[in-house]
GUTORVO-332204 format. One record per residue (C-alpha): residue number from 1; residue in one letter; x, y, z. Coordinates in Angstrom, 2 decimals. Each point is the difference from the previous one (the first is absolute). Layout:
N
{n NUM&res A&east X&north Y&up Z}
...
END
This chain:
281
{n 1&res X&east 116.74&north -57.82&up -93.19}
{n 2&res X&east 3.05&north 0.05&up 2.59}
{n 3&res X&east -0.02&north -3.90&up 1.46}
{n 4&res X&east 1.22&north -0.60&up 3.93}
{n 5&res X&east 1.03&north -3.30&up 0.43}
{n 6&res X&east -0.74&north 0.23&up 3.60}
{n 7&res X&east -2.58&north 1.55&up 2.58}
{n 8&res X&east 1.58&north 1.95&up 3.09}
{n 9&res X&east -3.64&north -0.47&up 1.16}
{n 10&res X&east -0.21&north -3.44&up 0.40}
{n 11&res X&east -0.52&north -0.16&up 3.64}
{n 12&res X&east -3.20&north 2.26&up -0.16}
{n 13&res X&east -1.46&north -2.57&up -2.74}
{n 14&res X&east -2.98&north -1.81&up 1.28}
{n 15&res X&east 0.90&north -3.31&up -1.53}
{n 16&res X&east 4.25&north -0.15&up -0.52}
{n 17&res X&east -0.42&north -3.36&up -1.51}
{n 18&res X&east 2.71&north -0.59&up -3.16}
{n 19&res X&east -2.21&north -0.09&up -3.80}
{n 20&res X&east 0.27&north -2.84&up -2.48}
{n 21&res X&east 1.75&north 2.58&up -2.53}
{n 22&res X&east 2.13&north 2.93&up -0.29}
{n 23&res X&east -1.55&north 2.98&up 1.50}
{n 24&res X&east 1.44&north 3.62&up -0.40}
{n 25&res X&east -1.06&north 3.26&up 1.86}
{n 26&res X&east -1.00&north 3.66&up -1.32}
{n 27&res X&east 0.12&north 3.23&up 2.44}
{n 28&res X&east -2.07&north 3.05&up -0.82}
{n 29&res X&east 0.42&north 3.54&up 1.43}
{n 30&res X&east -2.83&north 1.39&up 1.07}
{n 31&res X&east -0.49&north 3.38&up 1.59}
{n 32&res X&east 1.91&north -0.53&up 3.51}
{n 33&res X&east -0.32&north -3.76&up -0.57}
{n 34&res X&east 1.05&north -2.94&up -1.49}
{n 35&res X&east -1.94&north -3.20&up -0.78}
{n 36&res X&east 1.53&north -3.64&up -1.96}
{n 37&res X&east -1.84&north -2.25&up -1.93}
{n 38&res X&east 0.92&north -3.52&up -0.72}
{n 39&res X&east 0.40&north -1.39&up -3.02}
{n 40&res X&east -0.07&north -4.26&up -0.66}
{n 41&res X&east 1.83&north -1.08&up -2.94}
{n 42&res X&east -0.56&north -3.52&up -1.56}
{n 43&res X&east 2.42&north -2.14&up -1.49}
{n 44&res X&east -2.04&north -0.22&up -2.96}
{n 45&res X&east -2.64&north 2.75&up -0.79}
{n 46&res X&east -3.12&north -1.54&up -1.66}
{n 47&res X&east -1.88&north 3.82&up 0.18}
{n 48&res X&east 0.87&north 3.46&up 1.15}
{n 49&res X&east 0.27&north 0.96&up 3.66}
{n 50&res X&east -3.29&north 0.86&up 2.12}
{n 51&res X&east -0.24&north 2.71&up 1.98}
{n 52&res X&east -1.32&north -0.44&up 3.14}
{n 53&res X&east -1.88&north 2.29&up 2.50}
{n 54&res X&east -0.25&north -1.34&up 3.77}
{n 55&res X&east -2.30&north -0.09&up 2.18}
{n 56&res X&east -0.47&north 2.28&up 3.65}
{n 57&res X&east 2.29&north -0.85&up 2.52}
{n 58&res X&east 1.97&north -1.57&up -3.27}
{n 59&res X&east 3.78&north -0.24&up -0.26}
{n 60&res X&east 1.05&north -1.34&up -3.62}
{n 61&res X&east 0.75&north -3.45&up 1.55}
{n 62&res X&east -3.32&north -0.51&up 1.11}
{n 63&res X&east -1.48&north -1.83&up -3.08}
{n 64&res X&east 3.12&north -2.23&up -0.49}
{n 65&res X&east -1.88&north -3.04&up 0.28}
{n 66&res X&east -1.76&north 0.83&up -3.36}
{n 67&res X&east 3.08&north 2.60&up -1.95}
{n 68&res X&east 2.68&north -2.66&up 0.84}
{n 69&res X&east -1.95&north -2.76&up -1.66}
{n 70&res X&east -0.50&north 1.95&up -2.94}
{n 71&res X&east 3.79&north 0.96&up -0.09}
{n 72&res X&east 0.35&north -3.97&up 0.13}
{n 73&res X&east -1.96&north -0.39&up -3.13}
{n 74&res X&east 1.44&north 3.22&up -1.69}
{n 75&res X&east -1.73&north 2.84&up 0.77}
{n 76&res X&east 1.59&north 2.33&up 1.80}
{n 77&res X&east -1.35&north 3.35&up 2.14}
{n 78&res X&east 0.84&north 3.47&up 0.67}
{n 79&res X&east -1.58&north 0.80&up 3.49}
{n 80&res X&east 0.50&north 3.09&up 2.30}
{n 81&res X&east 0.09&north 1.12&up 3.38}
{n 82&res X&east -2.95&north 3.02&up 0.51}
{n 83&res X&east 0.01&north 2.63&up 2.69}
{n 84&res X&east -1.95&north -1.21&up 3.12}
{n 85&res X&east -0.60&north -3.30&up -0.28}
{n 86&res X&east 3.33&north -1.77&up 1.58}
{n 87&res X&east 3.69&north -0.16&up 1.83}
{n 88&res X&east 1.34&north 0.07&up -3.08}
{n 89&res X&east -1.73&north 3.00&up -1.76}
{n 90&res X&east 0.54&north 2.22&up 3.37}
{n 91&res X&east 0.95&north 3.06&up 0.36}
{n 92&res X&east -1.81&north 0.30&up -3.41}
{n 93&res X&east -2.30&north 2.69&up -0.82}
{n 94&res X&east -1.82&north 2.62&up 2.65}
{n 95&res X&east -4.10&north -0.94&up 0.35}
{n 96&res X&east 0.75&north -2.06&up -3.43}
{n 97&res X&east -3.55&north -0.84&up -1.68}
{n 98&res X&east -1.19&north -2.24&up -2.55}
{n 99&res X&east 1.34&north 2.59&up -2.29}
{n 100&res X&east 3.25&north 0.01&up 1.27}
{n 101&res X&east 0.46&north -3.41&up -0.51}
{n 102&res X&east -1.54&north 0.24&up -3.19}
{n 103&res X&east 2.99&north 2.63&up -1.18}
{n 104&res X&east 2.65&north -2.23&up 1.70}
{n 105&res X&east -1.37&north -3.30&up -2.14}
{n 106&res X&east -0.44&north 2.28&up -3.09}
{n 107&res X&east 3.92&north 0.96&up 0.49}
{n 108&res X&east 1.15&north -3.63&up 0.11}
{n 109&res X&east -2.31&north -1.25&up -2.69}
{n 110&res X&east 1.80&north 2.18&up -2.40}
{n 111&res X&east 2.98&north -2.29&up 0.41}
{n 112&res X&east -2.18&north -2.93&up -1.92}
{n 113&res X&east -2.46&north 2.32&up -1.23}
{n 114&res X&east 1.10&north -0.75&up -3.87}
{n 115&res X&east -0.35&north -4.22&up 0.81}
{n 116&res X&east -2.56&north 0.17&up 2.49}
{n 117&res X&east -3.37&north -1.75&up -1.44}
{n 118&res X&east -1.42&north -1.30&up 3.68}
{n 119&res X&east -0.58&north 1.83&up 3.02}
{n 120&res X&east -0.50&north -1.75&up 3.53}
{n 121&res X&east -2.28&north 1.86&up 2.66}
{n 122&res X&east -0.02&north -1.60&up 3.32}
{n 123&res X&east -3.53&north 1.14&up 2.62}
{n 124&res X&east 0.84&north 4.03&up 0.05}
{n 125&res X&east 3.33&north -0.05&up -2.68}
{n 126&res X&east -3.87&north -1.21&up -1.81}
{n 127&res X&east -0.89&north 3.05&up 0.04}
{n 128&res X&east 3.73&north 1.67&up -1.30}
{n 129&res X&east 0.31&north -2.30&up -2.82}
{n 130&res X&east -3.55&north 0.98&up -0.84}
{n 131&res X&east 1.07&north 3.58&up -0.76}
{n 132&res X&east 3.47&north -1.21&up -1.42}
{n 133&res X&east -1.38&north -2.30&up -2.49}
{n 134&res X&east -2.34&north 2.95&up -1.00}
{n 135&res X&east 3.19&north 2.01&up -1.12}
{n 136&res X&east 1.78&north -2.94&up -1.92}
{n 137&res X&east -1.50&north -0.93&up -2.85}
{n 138&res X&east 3.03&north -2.92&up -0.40}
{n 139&res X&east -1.77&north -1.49&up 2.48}
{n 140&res X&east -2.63&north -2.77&up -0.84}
{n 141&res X&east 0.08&north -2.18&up 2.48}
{n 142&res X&east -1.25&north 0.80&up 3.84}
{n 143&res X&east 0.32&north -2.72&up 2.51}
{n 144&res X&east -2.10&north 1.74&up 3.44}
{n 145&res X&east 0.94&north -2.18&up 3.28}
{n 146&res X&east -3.06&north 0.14&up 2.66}
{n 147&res X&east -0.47&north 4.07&up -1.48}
{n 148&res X&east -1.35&north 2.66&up 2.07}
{n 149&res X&east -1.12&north 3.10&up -2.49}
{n 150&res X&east -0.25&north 3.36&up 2.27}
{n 151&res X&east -1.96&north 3.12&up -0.76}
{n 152&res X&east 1.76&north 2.30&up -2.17}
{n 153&res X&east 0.13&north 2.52&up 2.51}
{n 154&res X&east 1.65&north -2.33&up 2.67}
{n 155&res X&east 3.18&north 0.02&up -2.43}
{n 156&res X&east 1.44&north 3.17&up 1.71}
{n 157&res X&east -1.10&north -0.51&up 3.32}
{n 158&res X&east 3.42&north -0.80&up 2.83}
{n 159&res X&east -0.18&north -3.70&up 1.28}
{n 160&res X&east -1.40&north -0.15&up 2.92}
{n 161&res X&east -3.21&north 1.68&up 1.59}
{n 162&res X&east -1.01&north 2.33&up -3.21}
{n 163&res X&east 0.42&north -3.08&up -2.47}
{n 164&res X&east -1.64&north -2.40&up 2.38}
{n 165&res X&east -3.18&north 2.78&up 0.06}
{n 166&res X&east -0.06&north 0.28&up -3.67}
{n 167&res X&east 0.17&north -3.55&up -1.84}
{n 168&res X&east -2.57&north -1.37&up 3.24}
{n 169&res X&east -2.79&north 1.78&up -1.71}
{n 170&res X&east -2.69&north -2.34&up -0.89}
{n 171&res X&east 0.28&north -0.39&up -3.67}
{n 172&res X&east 2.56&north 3.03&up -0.08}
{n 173&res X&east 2.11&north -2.43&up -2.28}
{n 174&res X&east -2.42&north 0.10&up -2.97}
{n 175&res X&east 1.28&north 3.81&up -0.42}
{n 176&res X&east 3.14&north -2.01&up -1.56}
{n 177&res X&east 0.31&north 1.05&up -3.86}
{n 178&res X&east 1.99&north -3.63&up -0.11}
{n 179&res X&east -2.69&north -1.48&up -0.61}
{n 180&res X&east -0.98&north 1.74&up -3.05}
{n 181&res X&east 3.86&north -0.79&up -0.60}
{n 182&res X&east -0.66&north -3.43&up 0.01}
{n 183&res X&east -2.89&north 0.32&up -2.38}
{n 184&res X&east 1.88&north 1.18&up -2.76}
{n 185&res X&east 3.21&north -1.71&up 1.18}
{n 186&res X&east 0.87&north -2.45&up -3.81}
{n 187&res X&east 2.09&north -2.43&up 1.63}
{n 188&res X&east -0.65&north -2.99&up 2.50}
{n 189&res X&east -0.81&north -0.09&up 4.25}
{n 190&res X&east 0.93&north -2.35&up 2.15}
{n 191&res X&east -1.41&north 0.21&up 3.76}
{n 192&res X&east 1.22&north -1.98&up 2.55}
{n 193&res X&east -2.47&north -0.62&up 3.19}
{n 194&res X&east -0.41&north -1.56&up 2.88}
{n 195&res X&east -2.63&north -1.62&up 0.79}
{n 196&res X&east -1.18&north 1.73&up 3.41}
{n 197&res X&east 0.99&north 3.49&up -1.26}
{n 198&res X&east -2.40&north 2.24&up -1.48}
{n 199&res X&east -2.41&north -1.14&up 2.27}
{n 200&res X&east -3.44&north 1.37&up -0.37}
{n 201&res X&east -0.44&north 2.59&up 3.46}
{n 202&res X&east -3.35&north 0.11&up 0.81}
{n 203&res X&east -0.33&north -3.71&up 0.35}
{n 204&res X&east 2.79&north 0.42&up 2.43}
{n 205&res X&east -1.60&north 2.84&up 2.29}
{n 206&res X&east 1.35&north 3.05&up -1.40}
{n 207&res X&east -1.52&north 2.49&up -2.50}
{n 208&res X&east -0.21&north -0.25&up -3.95}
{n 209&res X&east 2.74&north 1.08&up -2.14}
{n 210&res X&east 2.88&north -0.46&up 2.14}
{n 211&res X&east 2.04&north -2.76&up 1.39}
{n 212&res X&east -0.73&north -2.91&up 1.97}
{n 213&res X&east 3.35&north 0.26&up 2.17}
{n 214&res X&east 1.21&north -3.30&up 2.09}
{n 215&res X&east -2.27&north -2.65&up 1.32}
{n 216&res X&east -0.34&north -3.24&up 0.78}
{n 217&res X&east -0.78&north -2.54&up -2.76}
{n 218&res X&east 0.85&north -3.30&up -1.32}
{n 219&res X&east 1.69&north -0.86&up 3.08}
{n 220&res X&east 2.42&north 2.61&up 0.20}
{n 221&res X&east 0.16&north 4.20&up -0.13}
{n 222&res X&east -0.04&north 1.22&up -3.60}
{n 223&res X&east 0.84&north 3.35&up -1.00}
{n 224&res X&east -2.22&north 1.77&up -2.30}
{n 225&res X&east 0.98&north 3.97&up -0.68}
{n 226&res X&east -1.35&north -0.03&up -3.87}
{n 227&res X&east -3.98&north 0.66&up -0.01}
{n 228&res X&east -2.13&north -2.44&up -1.91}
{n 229&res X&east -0.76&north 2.59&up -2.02}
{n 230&res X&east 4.02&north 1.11&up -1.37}
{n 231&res X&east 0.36&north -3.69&up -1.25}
{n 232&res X&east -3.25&north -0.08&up -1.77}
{n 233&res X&east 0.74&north 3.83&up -1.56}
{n 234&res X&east 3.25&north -1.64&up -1.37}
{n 235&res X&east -1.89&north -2.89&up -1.32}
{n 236&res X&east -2.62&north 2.28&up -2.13}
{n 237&res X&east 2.82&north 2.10&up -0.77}
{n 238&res X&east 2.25&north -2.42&up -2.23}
{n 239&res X&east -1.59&north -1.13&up -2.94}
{n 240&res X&east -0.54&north -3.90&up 0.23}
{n 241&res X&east 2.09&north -0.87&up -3.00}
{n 242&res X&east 2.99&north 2.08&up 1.99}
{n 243&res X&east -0.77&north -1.42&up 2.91}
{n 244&res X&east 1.78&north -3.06&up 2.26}
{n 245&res X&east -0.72&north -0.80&up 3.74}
{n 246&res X&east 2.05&north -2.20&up 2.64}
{n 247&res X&east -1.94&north -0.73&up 3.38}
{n 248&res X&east 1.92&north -1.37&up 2.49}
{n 249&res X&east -1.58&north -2.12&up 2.52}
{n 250&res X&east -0.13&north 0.12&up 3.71}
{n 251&res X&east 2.18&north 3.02&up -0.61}
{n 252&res X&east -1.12&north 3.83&up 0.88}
{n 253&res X&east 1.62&north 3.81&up -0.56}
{n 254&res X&east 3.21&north -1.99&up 1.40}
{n 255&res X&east 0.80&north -1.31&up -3.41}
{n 256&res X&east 3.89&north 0.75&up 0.23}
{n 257&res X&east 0.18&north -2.40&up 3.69}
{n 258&res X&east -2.15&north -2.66&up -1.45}
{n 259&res X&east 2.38&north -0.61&up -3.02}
{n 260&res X&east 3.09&north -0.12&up 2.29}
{n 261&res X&east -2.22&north -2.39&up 2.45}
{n 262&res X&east -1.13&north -2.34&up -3.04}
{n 263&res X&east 2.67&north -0.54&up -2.72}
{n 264&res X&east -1.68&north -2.13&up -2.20}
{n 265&res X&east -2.50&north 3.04&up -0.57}
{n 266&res X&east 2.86&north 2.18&up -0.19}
{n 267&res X&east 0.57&north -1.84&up -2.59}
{n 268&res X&east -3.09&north -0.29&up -2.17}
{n 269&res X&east -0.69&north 3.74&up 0.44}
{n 270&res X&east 3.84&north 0.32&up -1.73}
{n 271&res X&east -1.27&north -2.19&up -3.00}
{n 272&res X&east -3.43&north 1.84&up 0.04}
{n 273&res X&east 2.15&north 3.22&up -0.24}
{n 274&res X&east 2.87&north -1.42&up -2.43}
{n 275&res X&east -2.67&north -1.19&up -2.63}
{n 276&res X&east -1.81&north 3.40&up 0.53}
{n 277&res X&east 3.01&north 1.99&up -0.96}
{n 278&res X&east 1.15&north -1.97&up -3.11}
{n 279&res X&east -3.19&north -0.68&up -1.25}
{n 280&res X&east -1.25&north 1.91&up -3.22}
{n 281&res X&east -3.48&north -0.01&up 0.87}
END
């Protein structure tokens, strides 16, 4: 792996904001493109670097809150840049797809593929690390951040109109084979939540099997994309013994905003996380 001390993208990042640690860069040629990934170093490594998949409208800054407390405590991350989601992943790939961000995160995980044992999925990278995890049998740990989980058939379709059209098909997203992934999957889950995401729909005023989208509740508009129904597949899905969950209160889909709004749960969702990754069992 070729290291870049610096980033000439740094202006395009969505959060410039200087990391607790060393942090190193790694370009990859792509056809007619390039995209970087980011890569946090701690002074003292207690476990193998994650790899991390971002969210939608997700530059590799954007969990920083949580991947800079972990590089604190001596974790570090590899986490890349995918085609259509930010400034800094433009001009990226043409009509990229979940697929094409799936071959773009496959490409850098190879870097730490031999270390890797955790993979991070952030609401849709959810739904990349799903299918990553599936290929790396190194892998035994899966940590899934407010997850969406898409239809199988939504995985080529371009961002935008066509992929709107086919993961907003009510219970399209049970014709996942992730979750039969998960089933079989031999090492350990941990899901993150928020509390007013994965709301159930029809209680809400929209139909079964899909999501309950933003409203106003609690005193304040929450944001709920996930249907009831994905959280509670995930749930049956990972055998209880394999099977950790974090719910975050008075937080929704926003889970990224609400730990750089509330440190101290920034920082108990780091220790939740830490002790998940170095923990046996």
């Amino acid at each position: 792996m070729e290291l870049e001390a610096t980033s000439s993208q740094r202006s395009t990042w969505q959060y410039n904001e200087p990391s607790p640690g060393t942090e190193r860069f790694v370009t990859e040629a792509f056809h007619g493109y390039r995209q970087q990934a980011r890569l946090l170093i701690p002074d003292k490594e207690r476990a193998p670097p994650l790899f991390v998949v971002g969210g939608a409208r997700s530059d590799f800054t954007r969990l920083n809150p949580l991947l800079y407390r972990l590089q604190a405590s001596g974790i570090g991350s590899l986490t890349a840049n995918l085609s259509g989601h930010s400034l800094a992943s433009e001009p990226g790939a043409v009509e990229p797809s979940l697929a094409t961000n799936r071959e773009e995160a496959l490409r850098f995980h190879r870097h730490i593929a031999p270390h890797c044992q955790t993979i991070v999925g952030h609401s849709l990278g959810a739904s990349i690390a799903l299918k990553l995890a599936a290929q790396q049998p190194a892998v035994d740990k899966l940590i899934l951040i407010c997850p969406a989980v898409y239809p199988d058939d939504a995985h080529g379709a371009p961002f935008g109109p066509a992929f709107k059209a086919a993961i907003s098909k009510p219970y399209g997203f049970l014709d996942c084979d992730s979750f039969e992934f998960l089933r079989t999957f031999p090492g350990r889950v941990l899901l993150v939540l928020g509390e007013f995401d994965g709301l159930n729909s029809k209680v809400y005023g929209q139909g079964e099997g899909t999501s309950a989208g933003t409203l106003w509740l609690a005193g304040a508009q929450r944001y709920s994309p996930i249907p009831e129904e994905v959280t509670r597949a995930l749930l049956k899905s990972v055998p209880p013994p394999h099977l950790e969950c974090l719910l975050l209160s008075n937080c929704d889909h926003g889970i990224a905003a609400h730990l750089r709004a509330t440190p101290a749960v920034a920082d108990q969702v780091a220790q939740t996380v830490v002790e998940f990754v170095l923990g046996d069992g």
